[in-house]
C-alpha positions in Angstrom: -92.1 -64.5 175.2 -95.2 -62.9 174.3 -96.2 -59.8 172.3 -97.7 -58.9 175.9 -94.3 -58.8 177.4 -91.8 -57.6 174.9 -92.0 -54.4 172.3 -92.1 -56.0 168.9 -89.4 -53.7 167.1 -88.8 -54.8 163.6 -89.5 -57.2 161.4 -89.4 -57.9 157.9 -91.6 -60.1 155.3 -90.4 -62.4 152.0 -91.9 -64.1 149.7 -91.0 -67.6 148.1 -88.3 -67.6 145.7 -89.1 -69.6 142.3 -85.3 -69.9 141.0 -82.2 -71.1 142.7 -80.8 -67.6 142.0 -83.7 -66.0 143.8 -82.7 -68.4 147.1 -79.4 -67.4 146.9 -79.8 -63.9 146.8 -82.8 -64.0 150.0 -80.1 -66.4 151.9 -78.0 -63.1 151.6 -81.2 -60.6 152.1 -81.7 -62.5 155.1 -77.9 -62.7 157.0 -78.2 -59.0 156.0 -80.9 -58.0 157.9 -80.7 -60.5 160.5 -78.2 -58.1 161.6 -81.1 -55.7 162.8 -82.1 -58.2 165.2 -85.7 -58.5 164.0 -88.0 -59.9 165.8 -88.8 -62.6 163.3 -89.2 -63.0 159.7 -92.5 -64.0 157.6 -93.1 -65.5 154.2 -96.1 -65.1 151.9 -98.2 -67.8 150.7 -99.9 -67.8 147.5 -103.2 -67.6 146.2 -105.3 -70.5 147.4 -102.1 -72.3 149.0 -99.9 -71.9 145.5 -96.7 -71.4 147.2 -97.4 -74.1 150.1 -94.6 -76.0 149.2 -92.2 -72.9 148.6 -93.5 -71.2 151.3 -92.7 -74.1 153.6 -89.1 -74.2 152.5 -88.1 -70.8 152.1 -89.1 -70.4 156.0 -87.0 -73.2 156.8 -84.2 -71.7 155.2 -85.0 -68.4 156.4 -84.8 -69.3 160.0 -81.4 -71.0 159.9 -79.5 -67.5 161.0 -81.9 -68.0 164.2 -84.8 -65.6 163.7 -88.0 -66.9 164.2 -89.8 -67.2 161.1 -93.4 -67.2 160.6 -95.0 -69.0 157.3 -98.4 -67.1 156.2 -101.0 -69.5 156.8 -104.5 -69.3 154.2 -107.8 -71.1 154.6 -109.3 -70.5 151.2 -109.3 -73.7 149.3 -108.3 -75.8 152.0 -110.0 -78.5 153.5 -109.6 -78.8 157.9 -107.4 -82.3 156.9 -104.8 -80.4 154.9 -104.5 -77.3 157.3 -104.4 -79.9 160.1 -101.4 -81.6 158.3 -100.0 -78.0 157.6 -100.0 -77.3 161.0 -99.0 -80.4 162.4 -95.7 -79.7 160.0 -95.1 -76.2 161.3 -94.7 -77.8 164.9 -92.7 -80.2 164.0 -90.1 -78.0 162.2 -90.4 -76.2 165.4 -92.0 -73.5 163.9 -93.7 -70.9 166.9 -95.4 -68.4 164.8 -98.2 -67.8 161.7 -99.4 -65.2 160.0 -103.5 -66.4 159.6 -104.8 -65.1 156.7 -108.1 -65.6 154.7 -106.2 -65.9 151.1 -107.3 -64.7 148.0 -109.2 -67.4 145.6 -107.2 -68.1 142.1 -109.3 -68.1 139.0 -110.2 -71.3 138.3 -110.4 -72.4 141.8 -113.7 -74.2 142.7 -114.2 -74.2 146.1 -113.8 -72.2 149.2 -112.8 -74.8 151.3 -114.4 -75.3 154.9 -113.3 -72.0 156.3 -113.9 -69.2 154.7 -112.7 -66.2 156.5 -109.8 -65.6 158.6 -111.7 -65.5 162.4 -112.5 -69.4 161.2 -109.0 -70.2 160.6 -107.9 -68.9 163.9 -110.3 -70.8 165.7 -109.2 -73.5 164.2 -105.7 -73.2 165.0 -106.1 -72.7 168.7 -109.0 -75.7 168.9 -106.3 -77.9 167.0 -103.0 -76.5 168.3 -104.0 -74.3 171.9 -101.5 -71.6 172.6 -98.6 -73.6 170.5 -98.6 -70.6 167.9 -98.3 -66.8 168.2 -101.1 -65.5 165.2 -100.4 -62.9 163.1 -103.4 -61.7 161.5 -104.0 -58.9 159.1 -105.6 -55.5 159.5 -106.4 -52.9 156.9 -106.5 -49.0 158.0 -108.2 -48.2 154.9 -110.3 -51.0 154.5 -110.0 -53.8 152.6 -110.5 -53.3 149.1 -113.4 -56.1 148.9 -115.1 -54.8 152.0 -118.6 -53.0 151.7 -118.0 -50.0 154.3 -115.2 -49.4 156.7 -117.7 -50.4 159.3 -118.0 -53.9 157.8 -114.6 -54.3 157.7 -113.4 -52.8 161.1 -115.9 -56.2 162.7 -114.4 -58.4 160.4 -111.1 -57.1 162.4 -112.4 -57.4 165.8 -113.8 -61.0 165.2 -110.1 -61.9 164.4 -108.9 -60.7 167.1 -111.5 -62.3 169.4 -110.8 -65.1 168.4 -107.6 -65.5 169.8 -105.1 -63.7 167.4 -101.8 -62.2 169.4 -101.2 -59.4 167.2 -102.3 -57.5 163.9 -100.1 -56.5 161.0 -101.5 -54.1 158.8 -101.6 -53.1 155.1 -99.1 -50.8 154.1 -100.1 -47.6 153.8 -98.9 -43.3 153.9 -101.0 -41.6 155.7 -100.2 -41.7 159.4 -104.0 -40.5 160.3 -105.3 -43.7 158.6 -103.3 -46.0 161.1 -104.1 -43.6 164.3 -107.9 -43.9 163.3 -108.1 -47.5 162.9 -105.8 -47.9 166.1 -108.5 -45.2 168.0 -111.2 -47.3 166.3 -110.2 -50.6 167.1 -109.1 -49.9 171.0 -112.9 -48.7 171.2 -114.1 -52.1 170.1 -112.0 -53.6 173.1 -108.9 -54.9 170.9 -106.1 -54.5 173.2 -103.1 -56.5 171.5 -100.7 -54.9 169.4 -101.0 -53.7 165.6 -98.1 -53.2 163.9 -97.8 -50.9 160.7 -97.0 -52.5 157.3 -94.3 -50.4 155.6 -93.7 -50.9 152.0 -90.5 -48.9 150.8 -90.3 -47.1 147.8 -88.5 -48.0 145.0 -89.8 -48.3 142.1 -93.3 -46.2 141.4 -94.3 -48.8 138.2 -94.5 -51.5 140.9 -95.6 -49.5 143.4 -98.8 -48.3 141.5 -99.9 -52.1 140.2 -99.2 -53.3 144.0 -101.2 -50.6 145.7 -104.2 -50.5 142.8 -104.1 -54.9 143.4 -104.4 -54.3 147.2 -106.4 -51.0 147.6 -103.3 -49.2 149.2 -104.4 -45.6 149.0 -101.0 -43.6 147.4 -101.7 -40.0 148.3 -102.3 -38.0 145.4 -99.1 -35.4 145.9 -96.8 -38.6 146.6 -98.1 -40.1 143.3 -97.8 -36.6 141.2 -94.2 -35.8 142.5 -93.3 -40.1 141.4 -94.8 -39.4 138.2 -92.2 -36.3 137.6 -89.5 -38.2 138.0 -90.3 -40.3 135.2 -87.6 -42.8 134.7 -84.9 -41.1 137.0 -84.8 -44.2 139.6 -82.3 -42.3 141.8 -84.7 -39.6 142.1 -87.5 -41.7 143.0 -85.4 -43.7 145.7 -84.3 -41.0 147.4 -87.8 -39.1 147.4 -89.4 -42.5 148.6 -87.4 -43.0 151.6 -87.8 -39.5 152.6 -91.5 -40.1 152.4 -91.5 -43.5 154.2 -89.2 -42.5 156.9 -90.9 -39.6 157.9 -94.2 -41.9 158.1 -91.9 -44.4 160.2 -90.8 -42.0 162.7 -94.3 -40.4 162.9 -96.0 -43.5 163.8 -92.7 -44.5 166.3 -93.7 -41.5 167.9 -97.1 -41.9 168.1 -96.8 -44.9 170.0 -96.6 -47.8 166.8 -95.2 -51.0 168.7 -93.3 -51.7 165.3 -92.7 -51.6 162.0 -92.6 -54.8 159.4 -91.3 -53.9 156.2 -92.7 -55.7 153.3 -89.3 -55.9 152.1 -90.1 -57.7 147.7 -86.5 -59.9 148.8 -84.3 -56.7 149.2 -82.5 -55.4 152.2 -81.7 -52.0 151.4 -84.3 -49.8 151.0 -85.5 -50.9 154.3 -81.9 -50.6 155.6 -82.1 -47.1 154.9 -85.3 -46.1 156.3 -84.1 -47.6 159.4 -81.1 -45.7 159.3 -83.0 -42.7 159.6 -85.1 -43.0 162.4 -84.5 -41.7 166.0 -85.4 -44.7 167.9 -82.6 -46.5 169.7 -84.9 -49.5 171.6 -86.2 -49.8 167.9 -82.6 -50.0 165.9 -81.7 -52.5 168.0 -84.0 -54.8 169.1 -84.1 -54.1 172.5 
């Protein structure tokens, strides 16, 4: 069923564990919130295809408990053979859904690969695979951080959903008016399909800082001040964060957000009790 014909609702986002301790605790992550009834799962993929392998296994263990899991797929430093063989995997495990992302070059890379930008990889998927996949693709309300002006990057958008993406997930973000004027934006530019807000709970304000200065995540300057003053009281910071993020969640539910995927760092609950706060019933429950 397409994005077309069905609300999205929830879904959540992993990344590849590195130990057999990490996979045991996201096998538990995972029944846990399967019990939301997301509609699907993703899981990152490293810089310039570093996690391929881990990424490829972790979504096959991820979609045992029968969500629909969708491995992030990168063109930078890949050759067309290897994404063809990547791809030609995916439907094979019977995967249905990708995430299409440009990728971030490691140091020491040398090369680009044959595609260099994200609009290029999607075309490439749906010359080499037609409407097999569902494409994810990324959006950033504030811009990404490498673009030159928020014109720039708003095209680079548009050109990825021209060429044949399904839906847009965005960067996570705290201001509310940043997703409404990229939404206003975008739907002026023609882009009809759905773009779903990134959440990214808070936790833990050390991680949250590095994350958000890596990824150009803009943290409001009172959110950041009132973090600071809790220093190292984690409960205080937990329970200021997912007053902050729920509020954001149930202003964007209702101004119309088709969803909400949580970038969840492997852990259930503080997404569990954002959730639990909001006053959306279709949403809760998957329905």
């Amino acid at each position: 069923m397409s994005t077309r014909e069905h609300p999205l609702g929830i879904s959540f986002e992993f990344f590849p564990p590195n130990t057999d301790a990490g996979r045991e605790k996201l096998k538990g992550v995972r029944d846990t919130l399967a019990e939301r009834r997301p509609r699907f799962f993703s899981v990152t993929y490293g810089a310039g295809g570093s996690t391929q392998a881990r990424t490829f296994e972790t979504v096959k263990s991820v979609r045992q408990c029968g969500i629909d899991t969708a491995p992030h797929l990168s063109c930078i430093g890949s050759d067309k053979g290897e994404l063809r063989e990547r791809l030609e995997s995916f439907r094979e495990a019977g995967i249905t859904n990708l995430v299409a992302l440009r990728g971030d070059l490691p140091s020491g890379m040398g090369g680009m690969g044959e595609l260099r930008y994200a609009n290029e990889l999607v075309e490439f998927i749906r010359k080499e695979t037609g409407d097999h996949f569902q494409i994810a693709v990324a959006a950033y309300p504030e811009a990404h951080p490498q673009a030159p002006s928020y014109e720039h990057d708003l095209q680079n958008f548009v050109r990825k959903m021209q060429a044949g993406a399904d839906l847009a997930i965005t960067q996570y973000f705290f201001s509310a008016d940043a997703y409404f004027h990229f939404l206003e934006r975008a739907r002026a530019q023609g882009v009809e399909a759905p773009i779903v807000p990134g959440i990214m709970p808070i936790s833990n304000y050390t991680k949250l800082a590095r994350f958000s200065d890596a990824c150009g995540a803009d943290i409001p300057r009172w959110i950041r001040k009132q973090l600071e003053a809790y220093g190292d009281d984690s409960e205080s910071i937990q329970a200021f964060g997912e007053e902050v993020v729920s509020n954001l969640c149930q202003r964007l539910l209702d101004g119309g957000a088709p969803g909400l995927h949580f970038y969840t760092l492997n852990q259930a609950t503080p997404a569990l009790r954002v959730l639990d706060n909001l006053r959306c019933d279709s949403l809760m429950h998957g329905v």
